[in-house]
C-alpha positions as CSV (number, residue, x, y, z in Angstrom):
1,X,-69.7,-72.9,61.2
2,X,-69.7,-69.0,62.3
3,X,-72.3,-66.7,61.5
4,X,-71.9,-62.8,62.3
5,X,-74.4,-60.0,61.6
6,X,-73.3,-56.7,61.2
7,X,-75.3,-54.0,61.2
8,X,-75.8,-50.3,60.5
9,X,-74.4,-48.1,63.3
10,X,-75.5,-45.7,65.3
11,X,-73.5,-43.2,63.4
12,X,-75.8,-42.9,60.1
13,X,-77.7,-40.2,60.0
14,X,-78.6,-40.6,56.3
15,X,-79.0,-43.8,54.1
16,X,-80.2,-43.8,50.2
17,X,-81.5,-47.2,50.4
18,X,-79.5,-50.4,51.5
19,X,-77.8,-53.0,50.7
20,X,-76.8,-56.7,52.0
21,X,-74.7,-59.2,51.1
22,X,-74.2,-62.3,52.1
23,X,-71.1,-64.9,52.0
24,X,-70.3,-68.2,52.5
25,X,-66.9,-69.2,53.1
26,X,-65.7,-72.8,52.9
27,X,-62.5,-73.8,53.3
28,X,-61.0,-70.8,52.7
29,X,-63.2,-70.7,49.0
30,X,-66.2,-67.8,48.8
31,X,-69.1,-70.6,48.2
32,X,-71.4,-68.0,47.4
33,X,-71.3,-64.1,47.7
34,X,-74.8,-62.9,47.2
35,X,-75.1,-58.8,46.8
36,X,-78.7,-57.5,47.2
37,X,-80.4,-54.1,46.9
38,X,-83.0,-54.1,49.7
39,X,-84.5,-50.6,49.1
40,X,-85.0,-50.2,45.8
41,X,-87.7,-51.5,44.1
42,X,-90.2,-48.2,44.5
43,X,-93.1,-49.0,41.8
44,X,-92.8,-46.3,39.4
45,X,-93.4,-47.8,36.6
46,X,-96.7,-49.0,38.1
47,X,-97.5,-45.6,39.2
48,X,-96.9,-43.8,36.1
49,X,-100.0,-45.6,34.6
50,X,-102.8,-43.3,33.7
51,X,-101.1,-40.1,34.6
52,X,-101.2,-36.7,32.9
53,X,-97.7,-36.8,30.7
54,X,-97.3,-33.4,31.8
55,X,-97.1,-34.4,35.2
56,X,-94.2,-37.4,34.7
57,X,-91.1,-35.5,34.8
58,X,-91.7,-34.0,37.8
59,X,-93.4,-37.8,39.3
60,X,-90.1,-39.1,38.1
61,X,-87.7,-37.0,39.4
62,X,-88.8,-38.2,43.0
63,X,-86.9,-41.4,42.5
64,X,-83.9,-39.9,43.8
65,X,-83.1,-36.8,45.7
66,X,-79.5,-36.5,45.0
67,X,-79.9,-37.0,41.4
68,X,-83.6,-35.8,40.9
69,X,-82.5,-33.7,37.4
70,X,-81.2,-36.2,35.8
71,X,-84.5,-38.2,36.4
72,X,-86.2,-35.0,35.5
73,X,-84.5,-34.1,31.9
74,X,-84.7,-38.1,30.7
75,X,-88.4,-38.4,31.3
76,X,-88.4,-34.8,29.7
77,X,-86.4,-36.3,26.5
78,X,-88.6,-39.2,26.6
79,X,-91.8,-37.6,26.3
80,X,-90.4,-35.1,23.7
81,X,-89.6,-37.7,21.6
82,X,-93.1,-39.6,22.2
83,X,-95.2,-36.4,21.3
84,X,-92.7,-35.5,18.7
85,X,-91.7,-32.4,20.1
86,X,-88.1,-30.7,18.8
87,X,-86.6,-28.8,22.0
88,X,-84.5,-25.7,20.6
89,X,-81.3,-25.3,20.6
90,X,-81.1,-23.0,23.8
91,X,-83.4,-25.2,25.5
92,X,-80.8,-28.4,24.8
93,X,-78.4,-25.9,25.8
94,X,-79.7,-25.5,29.4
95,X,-80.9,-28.6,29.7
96,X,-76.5,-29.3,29.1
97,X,-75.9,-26.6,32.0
98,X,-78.7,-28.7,34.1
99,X,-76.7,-31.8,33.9
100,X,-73.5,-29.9,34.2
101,X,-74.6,-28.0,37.8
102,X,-76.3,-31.5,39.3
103,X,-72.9,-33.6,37.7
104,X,-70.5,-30.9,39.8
105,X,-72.6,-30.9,42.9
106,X,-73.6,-34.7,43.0
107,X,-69.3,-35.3,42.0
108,X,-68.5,-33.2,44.8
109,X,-70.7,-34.9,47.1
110,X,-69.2,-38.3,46.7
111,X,-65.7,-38.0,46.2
112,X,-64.9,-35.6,49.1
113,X,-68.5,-36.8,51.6
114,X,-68.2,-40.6,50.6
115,X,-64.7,-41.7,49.1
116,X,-62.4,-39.4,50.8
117,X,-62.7,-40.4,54.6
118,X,-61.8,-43.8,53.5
119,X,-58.7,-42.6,52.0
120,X,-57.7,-40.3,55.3
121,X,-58.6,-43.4,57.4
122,X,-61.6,-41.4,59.2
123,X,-65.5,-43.0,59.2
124,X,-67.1,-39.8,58.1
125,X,-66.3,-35.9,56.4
126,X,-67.3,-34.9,59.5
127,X,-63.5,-36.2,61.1
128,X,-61.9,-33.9,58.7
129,X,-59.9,-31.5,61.0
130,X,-60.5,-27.5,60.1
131,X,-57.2,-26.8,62.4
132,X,-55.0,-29.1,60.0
133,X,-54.3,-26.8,57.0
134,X,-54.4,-29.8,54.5
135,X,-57.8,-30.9,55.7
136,X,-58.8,-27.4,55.8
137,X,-58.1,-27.4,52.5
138,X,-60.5,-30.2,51.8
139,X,-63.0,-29.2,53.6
140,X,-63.2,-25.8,52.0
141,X,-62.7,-27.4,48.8
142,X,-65.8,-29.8,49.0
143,X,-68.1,-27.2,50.1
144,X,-66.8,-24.5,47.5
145,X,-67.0,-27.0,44.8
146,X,-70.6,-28.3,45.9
147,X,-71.5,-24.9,46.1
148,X,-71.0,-23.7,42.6
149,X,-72.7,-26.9,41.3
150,X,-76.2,-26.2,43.5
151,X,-76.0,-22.2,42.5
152,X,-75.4,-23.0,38.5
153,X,-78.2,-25.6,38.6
154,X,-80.7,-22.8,40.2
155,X,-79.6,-20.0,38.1
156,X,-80.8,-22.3,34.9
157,X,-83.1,-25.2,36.5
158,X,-84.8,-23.1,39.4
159,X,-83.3,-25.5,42.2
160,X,-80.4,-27.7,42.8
161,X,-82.7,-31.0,43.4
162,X,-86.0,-31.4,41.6
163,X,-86.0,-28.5,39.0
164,X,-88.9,-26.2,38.3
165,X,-87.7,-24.5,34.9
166,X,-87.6,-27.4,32.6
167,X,-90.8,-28.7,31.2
168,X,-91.4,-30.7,28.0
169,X,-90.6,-28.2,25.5
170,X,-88.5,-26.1,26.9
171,X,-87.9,-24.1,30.1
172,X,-90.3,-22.0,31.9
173,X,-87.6,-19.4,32.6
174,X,-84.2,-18.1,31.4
175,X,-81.3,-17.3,33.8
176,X,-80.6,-13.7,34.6
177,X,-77.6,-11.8,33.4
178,X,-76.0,-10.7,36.7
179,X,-77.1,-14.7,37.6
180,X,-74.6,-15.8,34.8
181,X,-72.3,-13.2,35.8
182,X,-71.8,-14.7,39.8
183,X,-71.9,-18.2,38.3
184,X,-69.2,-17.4,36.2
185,X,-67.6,-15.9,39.1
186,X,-67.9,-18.9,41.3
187,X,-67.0,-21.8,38.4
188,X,-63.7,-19.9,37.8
189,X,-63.0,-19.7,42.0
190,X,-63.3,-22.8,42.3
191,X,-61.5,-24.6,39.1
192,X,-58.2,-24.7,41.5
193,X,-60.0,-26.2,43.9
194,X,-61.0,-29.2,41.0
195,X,-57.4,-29.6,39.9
196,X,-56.8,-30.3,43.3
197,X,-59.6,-32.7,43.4
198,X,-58.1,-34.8,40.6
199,X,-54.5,-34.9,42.5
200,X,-55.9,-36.2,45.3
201,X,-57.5,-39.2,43.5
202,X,-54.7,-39.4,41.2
203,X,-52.9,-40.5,44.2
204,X,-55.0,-42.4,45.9
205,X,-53.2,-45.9,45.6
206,X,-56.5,-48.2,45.9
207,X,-56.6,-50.6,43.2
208,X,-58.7,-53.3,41.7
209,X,-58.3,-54.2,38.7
210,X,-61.9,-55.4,36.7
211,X,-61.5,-56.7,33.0
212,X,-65.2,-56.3,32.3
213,X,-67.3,-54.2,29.5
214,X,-67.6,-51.4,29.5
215,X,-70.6,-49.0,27.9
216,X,-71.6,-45.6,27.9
217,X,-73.7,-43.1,26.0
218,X,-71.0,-41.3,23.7
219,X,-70.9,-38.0,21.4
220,X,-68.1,-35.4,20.3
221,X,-68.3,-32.8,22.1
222,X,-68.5,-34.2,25.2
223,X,-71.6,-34.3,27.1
224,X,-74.4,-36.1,28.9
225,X,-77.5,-35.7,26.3
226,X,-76.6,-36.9,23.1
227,X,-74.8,-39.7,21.2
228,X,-75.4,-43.6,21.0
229,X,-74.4,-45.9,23.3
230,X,-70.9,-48.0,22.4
231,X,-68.7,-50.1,24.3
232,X,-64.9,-50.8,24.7
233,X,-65.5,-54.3,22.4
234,X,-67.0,-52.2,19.6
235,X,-70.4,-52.5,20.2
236,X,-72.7,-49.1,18.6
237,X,-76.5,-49.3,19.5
238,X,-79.0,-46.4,18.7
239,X,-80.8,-45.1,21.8
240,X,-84.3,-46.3,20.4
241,X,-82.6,-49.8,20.2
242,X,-81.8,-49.7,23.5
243,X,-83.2,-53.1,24.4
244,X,-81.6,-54.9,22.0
245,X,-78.6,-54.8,24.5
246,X,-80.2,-54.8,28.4
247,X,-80.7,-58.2,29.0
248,X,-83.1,-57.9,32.3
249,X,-81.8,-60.4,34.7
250,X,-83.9,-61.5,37.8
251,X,-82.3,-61.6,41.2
252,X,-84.4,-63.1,43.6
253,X,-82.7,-61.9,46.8
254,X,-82.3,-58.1,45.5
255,X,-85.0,-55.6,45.0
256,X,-83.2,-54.5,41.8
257,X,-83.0,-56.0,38.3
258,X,-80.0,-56.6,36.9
259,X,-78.8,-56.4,33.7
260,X,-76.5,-58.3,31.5
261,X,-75.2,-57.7,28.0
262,X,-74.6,-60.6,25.7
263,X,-74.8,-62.8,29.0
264,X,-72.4,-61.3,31.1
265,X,-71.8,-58.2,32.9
266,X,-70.9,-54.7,32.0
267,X,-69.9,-51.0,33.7
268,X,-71.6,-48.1,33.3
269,X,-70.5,-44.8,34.9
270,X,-67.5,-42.3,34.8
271,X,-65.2,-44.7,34.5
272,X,-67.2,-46.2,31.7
273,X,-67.0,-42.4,30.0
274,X,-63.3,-41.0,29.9
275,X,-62.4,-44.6,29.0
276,X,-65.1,-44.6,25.9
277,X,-65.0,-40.7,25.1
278,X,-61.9,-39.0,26.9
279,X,-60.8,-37.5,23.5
280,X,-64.5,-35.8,23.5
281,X,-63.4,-33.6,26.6
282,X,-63.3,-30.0,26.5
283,X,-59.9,-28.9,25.2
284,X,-59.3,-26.8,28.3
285,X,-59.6,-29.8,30.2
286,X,-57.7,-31.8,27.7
287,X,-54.5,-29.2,28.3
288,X,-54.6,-29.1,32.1
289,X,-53.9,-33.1,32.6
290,X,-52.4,-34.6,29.9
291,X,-50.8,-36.8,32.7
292,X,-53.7,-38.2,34.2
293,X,-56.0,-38.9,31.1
294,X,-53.1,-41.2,30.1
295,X,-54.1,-43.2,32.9
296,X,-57.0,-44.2,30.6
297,X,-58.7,-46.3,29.7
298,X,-58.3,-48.0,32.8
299,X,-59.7,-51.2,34.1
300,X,-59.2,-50.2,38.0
301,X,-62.7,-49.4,39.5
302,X,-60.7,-47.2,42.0
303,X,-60.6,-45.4,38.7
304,X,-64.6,-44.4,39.0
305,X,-63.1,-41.8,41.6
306,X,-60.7,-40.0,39.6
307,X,-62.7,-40.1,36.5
308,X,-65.5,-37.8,38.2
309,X,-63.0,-35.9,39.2
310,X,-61.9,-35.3,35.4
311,X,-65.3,-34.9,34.7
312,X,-65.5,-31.8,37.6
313,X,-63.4,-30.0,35.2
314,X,-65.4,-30.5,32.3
315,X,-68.4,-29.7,33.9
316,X,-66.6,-26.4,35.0
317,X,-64.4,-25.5,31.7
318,X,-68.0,-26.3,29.5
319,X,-70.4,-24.5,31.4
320,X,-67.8,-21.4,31.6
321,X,-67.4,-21.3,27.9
322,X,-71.3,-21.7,27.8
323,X,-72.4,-18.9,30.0
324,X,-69.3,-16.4,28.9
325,X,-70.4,-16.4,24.9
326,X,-73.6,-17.2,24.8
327,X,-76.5,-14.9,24.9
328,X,-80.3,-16.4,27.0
329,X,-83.4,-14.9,24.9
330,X,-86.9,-15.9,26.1
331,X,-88.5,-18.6,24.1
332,X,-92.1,-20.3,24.0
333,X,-92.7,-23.2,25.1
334,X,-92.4,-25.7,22.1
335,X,-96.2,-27.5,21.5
336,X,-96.5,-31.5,20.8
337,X,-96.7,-32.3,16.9
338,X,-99.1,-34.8,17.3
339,X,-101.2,-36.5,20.9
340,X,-99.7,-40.2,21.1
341,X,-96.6,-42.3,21.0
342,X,-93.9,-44.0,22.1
343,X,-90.5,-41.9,22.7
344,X,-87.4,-42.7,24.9
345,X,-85.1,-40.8,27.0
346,X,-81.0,-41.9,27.5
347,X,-78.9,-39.6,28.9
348,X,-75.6,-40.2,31.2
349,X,-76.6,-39.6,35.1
350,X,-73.8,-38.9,36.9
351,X,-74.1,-42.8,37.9
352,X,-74.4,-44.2,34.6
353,X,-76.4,-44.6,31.5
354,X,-80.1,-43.7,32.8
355,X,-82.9,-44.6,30.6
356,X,-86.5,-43.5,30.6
357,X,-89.2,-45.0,28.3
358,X,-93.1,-43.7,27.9
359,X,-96.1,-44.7,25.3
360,X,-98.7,-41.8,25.8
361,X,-102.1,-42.7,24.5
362,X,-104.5,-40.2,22.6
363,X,-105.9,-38.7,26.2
364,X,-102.7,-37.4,26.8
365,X,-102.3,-40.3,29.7
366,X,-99.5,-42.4,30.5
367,X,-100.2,-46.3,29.4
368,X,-97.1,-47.8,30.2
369,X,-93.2,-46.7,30.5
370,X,-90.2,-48.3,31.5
371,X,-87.1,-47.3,33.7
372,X,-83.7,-48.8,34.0
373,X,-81.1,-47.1,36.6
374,X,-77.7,-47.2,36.4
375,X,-76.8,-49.0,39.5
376,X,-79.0,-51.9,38.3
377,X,-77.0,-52.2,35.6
378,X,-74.2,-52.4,37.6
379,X,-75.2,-54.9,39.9
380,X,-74.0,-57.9,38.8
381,X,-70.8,-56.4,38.5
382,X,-70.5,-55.1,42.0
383,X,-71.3,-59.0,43.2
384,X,-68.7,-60.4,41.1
385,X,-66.2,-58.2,42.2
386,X,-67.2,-58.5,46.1
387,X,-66.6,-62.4,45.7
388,X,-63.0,-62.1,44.4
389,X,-62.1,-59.2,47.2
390,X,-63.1,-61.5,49.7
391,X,-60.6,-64.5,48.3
392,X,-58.0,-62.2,48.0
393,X,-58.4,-60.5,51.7
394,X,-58.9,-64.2,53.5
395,X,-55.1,-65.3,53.8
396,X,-55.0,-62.4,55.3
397,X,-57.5,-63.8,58.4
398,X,-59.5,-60.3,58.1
399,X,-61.8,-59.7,60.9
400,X,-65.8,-59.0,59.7
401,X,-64.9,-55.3,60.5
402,X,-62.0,-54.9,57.7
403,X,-64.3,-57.1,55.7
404,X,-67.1,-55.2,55.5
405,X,-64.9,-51.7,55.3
406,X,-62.8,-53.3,52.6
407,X,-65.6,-54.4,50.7
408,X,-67.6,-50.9,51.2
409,X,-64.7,-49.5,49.6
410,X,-64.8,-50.9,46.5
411,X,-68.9,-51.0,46.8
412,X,-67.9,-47.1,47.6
413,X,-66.1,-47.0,43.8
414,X,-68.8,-47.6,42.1
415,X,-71.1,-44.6,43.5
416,X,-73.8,-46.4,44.0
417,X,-77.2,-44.8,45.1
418,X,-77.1,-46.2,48.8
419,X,-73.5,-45.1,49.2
420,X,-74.8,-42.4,51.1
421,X,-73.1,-42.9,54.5
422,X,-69.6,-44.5,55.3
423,X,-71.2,-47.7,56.7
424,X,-74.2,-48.7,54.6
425,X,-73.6,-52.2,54.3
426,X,-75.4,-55.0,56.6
427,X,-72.6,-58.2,56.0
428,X,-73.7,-61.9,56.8
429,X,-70.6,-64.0,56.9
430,X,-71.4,-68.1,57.1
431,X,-67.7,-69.5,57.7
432,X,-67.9,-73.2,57.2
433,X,-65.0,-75.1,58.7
434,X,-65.7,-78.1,56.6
């Protein structure tokens, strides 16, 4: 028997959580492959209780720096629909160019900081030679790209992470018109730099295939805010419903729940998206790769990559025909139609479906809510598929380093919220000779 820690290096200069797993191989068999979520559970739901409502969006949007808006315009939708509260029609609107700017900077951030050293063979972004005019290019690229998504999110949302211009019926302020004009500006410099994005991943020859379910939120047009959810199998559920298909599954060696539909796993994501709704996609986008969304649907997680990088475009082709023809007017902020209930939020975070549930009692407090990530319903997935990538690397006799880089990879495809460093994984190994 052979045991082997690995642990984070020195190298990590920023983690978003962390993760372990731990394998048993005997006889050349994975005996077990357990995948847990060590920093995750943070007790929001707990500390929600007996809280101002007006206060929750911006409480919620602290579960996550990298994708604080998305937090922030769920809990939003949630208490709107508790307190019966109808946004307008420019408010939906920005709250579409919110998601838009955090989806193109949070995109950016993992396929070019997370996935791409992996494909160049370097451990971090920061290998990336500026003297090599192809990584050049990528570097330039990444930061360009990024850049546009963090300035489009402030111009509407007041900041790139953690938003101060949305509130529950409406937004406190409206974006200015030499502010749409450099936004425009800088979504068209950098829609080149996107198409490129997508021929990278579009060659990227990583592969695994993974027959499972997958389900998303889906409406025509395309977009982040609005639909019901559905799955490749045919499945349609009604946001309020919601429940009827999270099946809250208890892992004792994780700090996240996970989730299971019908009894077995399911997908959430990008990947789950252009599969489910890649028809829904701006035309623009539509007519510039015709190619690659014939790739899909796809059952490659690999695929996760290159479908944010479709959705980059989309971002950029639907927030230009936003901000070129349509005309920002000030608006009051909408008032509650009546001092209790029960509303929930679903919207897609760049992760996956995100979910936010609140009852509000007649004090205008919080009495309970409920909040279900995308990466916990991914969970069981990702375990699943690190037990088969470990059978199908041992003939090989991998060391524990290509192990835990092979299996980081694919951990890596999913964009999960601690995949915020090339080596985030801490990898027990139990080889059993007999």
């Amino acid at each position: 028997m052979h045991q082997v820690d690995l642990s984070l290096t020195k190298e990590i200069t920023k983690v978003e959580g962390a993760a372990t797993l731990d394998v048993k191989i005997t006889k050349g068999k994975v005996e077990h492959c357990r995948f847990g979520i060590t920093e995750f559970k943070r007790f929001y739901t707990q500390a929600m209780r007996g809280k101002p409502y007006r206060m929750l969006p911006t409480l919620l949007a602290r579960i996550c720096g990298t994708c604080s808006n998305a937090h922030l315009i769920c809990s939003i939708e949630a208490c709107e629909h508790a307190l019966g509260i109808a946004p307008s029609p420019q408010s939906q609107i920005m709250k579409k160019l919110t998601m838009y700017g955090l989806n193109i900077r949070d995109h950016a951030l993992h396929l070019y900081l997370f996935a791409m050293p992996d494909m160049y063979g370097k451990d971090s972004f920061l290998e990336f030679d500026e003297n090599d005019p192809v990584q050049h290019q990528i570097l330039h690229d990444a930061f360009d790209i990024k850049a546009a998504g963090n300035y489009l999110s402030i111009i509407i949302a007041g900041r790139s992470v953690h938003a101060v211009n949305p509130t529950i019926g409406g937004f406190f302020k409206i974006p200015k018109p030499e502010e749409i004009k450099q936004a425009v500006a800088k979504l068209r410099e950098i829609r080149p730099a996107v198409l490129r994005t997508i021929e990278r991943f579009e060659k990227s020859d990583y592969a695994f295939d993974r027959k499972t379910k997958f389900m998303a939120l889906v409406a025509n047009p395309f977009n982040y805010l609005e639909g019901n959810i559905v799955s490749d199998a045919g499945d349609f559920i009604r946001e309020t419903d919601y429940r009827s298909h999270l099946e809250h599954v208890i892992i004792p060696y994780s700090h996240a729940s996970g989730y299971a539909f019908k009894g077995k796993s399911f997908m959430v994501g990008a990947l789950a998206r252009i599969n489910l709704a890649k028809d829904t996609l701006h035309v623009k986008t539509r007519a510039s790769i015709p190619q690659t969304l014939n790739r899909f649907p796809s059952t490659n997680i690999f695929h996760n990559n290159l479908a944010q990088a479709i959705e980059l475009l989309h971002c950029v082709d639907d927030s230009l025909d936003i901000l070129e023809h349509y005309t920002f007017v000030p608006e009051k902020i909408v008032a509650p139609s009546r001092t209790e209930g029960t509303g929930i939020g679903v919207i897609e975070a760049p992760r996956g479906t995100l979910y936010h549930k609140v009852s509000i009692g007649k004090d205008g407090n919080v009495i309970e809510g409920e909040i279900v990530v995308p990466t916990g319903q991914n969970q069981i997935n990702i375990e699943q598929d690190m037990a088969r990538r470990v059978e199908e690397l041992l003939p090989s006799g991998p060391s524990e380093e290509t192990l835990q880089l092979e299996l980081e990879k694919l951990i890596r495809a999913y964009d999960p919220c601690m995949s915020c460093a090339s080596h985030f994984l801490t990898l027990r190994v139990d080889r059993a000779s007999a």
